[in-house]
C-alpha angles and dihedrals in degrees: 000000000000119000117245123238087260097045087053086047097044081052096060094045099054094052108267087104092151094058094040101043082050084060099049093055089055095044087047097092098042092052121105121228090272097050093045091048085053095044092049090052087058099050087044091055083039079060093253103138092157097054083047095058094047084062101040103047084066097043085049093052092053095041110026095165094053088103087190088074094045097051090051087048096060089040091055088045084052089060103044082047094238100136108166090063094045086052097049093057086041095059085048094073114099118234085231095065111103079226090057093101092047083057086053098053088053098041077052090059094052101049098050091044080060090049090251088135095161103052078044089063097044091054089050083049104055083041091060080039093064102034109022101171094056120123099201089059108053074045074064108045091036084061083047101064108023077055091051096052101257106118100162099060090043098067096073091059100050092041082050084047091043085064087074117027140349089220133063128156091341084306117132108213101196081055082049099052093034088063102042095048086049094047090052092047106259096123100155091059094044086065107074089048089050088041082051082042103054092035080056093045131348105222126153101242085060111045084044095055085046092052089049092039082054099046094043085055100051098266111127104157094057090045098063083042095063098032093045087052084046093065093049092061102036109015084181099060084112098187093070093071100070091048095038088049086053095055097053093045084060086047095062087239096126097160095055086041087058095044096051086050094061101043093048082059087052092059092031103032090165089053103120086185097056093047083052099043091041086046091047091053090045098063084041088057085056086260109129090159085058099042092048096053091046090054096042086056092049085045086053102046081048130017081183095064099101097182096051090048092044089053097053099037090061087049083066099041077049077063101038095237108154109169084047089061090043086051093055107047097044101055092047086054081058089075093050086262113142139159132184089235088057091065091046080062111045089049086053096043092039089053085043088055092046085245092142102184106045092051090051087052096049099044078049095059086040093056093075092055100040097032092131098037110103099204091059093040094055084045098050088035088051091052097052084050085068105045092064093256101124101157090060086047098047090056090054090048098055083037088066092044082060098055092025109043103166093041091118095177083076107032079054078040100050097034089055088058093051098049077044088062096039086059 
């Protein structure tokens, strides 16, 4: 006895979709329009784009103005990634049809998935032109803009979109507005609609956006709370341990900030920030070594990574360990990475060393950077002191007096080498 149309489906469905999908190939040419068109939605929603459009490029044929099977037909073309022809059913739809703003929303799609954002955006416009009060709209428009980029003009569409419904399209809308609050800086409102997102369905991403949302809000306690939790439930989401290392470190609590660190490395091992952060809270811990060993690692991940480099490098000048400074810096510049601070250093280091010029080079280079910092200004005027240069220093001297009028160490210090001159 033959199967019906229901009984192959059922079958699919059930998960005997083999034996049910063989039936349906065999049914396909028995079945009358309404049934095929039935039949193509299904394989459409079984993600079998390519069954639905062999059914619907007939139908199509036979009934061009039933805009329900064009609309599935350019679905199913979305899907298969084939956008010129979605498009081209889609601009067949007249802006007559009741169905014309559902056209829209997916012309929409398409344009933005080929980087057209503006025409996107146009076609989401005329839509909430034509149906302002409609929730899956201002869904629409809400995607549109938190996946351009623009957070903060998403939020009113989604909260429009909230009025009606938390769910559209497997979207959740309180995740949504969470993370768009959240990615405007308004981290104190994202958290009530993390704290709705996580008591509907605990998932990493959320409780982690809830734990930075906190900590970014002043909240440190409730943020360990979710990213510890966090931990618990996925121990490599590897993205919890610098935040969670921050808060405890706000806390006061600087063990449990080191420890998170490195464990965070174990998990992360690539992860230049943690090494600097772990190598920060162990100094703080009175651990220099360690310290030491955790920034050379981030330096070495990144010679780039200025703040890394500069940290280490005035553990060393703490130490007075000045080649070690030259060392490092030196061997950083070999990768074109250079920051004014590094040249501060070197002429300090070099003149450390007794490596006269090359410190004079290097304060040189650092003059046009530092050039209204006093402190620089009185080191590298001091140098040149030394070196016998007494006119150059002179002029950094009174340079100082200009930004620095009360500093009377240098007016006694510059009028003694005036009187010096006189003589």
């Amino acid at each position: 006895m033959a199967i019906s149309l229901e009984e192959a489906i059922n079958l699919v469905e059930q998960g005997e979709a083999e034996e049910g999908l063989n039936n349906l190939s065999k049914l396909q040419t028995t079945l009358h329009d309404e049934e095929k068109f039935l039949l193509a939605d299904k394989y459409y929603e079984w993600g079998l784009p390519d069954k639905a459009l062999d059914l619907l490029a007939d139908l199509h044929l036979l009934y061009p103005q039933e805009t329900d099977i064009s609309l599935l037909m350019a679905e199913a073309y979305i899907d298969m990634e084939q956008e010129d022809e979605a498009i081209s059913i889609l601009d067949q739809v007249s802006k007559d049809d009741p169905a014309y703003p559902q056209a829209l929303l997916l012309q929409a799609d398409l344009y933005q998935l080929q980087g057209l954002q503006e025409v996107s955006e146009s076609k989401l416009k005329e839509a909430k032109k034509l149906l302002p009060d409609e929730p899956l709209i201002d869904f629409a428009l809400g995607e549109f803009y938190y996946h351009s980029g623009d957070d903060k003009t998403s939020i009113s569409y989604y909260e429009k979109a909230a009025l009606s419904a938390e769910v559209f399209a497997g979207v959740n809308i309180n995740q949504r507005l969470a993370d768009a609050l959240s990615g405007s800086g308004e981290f104190e409102a994202a958290m009530p609609y993390y704290e709705k997102t996580i008591n509907e369905k605990i998932e990493p991403h959320s409780v982690f956006g809830y734990g930075l949302a906190a900590l970014r809000a002043g909240q440190t306690k409730t943020a360990i709370q979710q990213l510890e939790n966090l931990k618990e439930l996925d121990p490599g989401f590897s993205s919890l341990y610098l935040p969670l290392a921050r808060a405890y470190e706000e806390e006061g609590m600087l063990q449990e900030s080191q420890e998170t660190a490195l464990e965070g490395i174990k998990e992360d091992e690539f992860n230049k920030d943690l090494y600097l952060f772990a190598g920060k809270i162990s100094l703080k811990n009175q651990q220099p070594d360690k310290a030491v060993q955790l920034l050379r690692e981030a330096a070495a991940i990144d010679p780039g990574h200025a703040e890394a480099v500069l940290t280490l490098a005035n553990i060393y000048l703490h130490q007075e360990q000045f080649q070690a400074i030259i060392d490092l810096l030196t061997e950083v510049m070999k990768f074109e990475e250079e920051d004014p601070q590094y040249f501060w250093l070197l002429g300090k280091s070099y003149n450390e060393t007794e490596n006269f010029s090359q410190a004079l080079d290097y304060y040189d280079r650092a003059y046009k950077f530092f050039k209204d910092q006093t402190d620089f200004l009185e080191e590298y005027a001091r140098f040149l002191l030394e070196e016998g240069n007494r006119q150059k220093a002179m002029e950094l001297f009174r340079k100082i007096l200009s930004l620095d009028p009360a500093n009377v160490e240098i007016e006694a210090l510059l009028m003694h080498l005036e009187d010096e001159l006189k003589q």
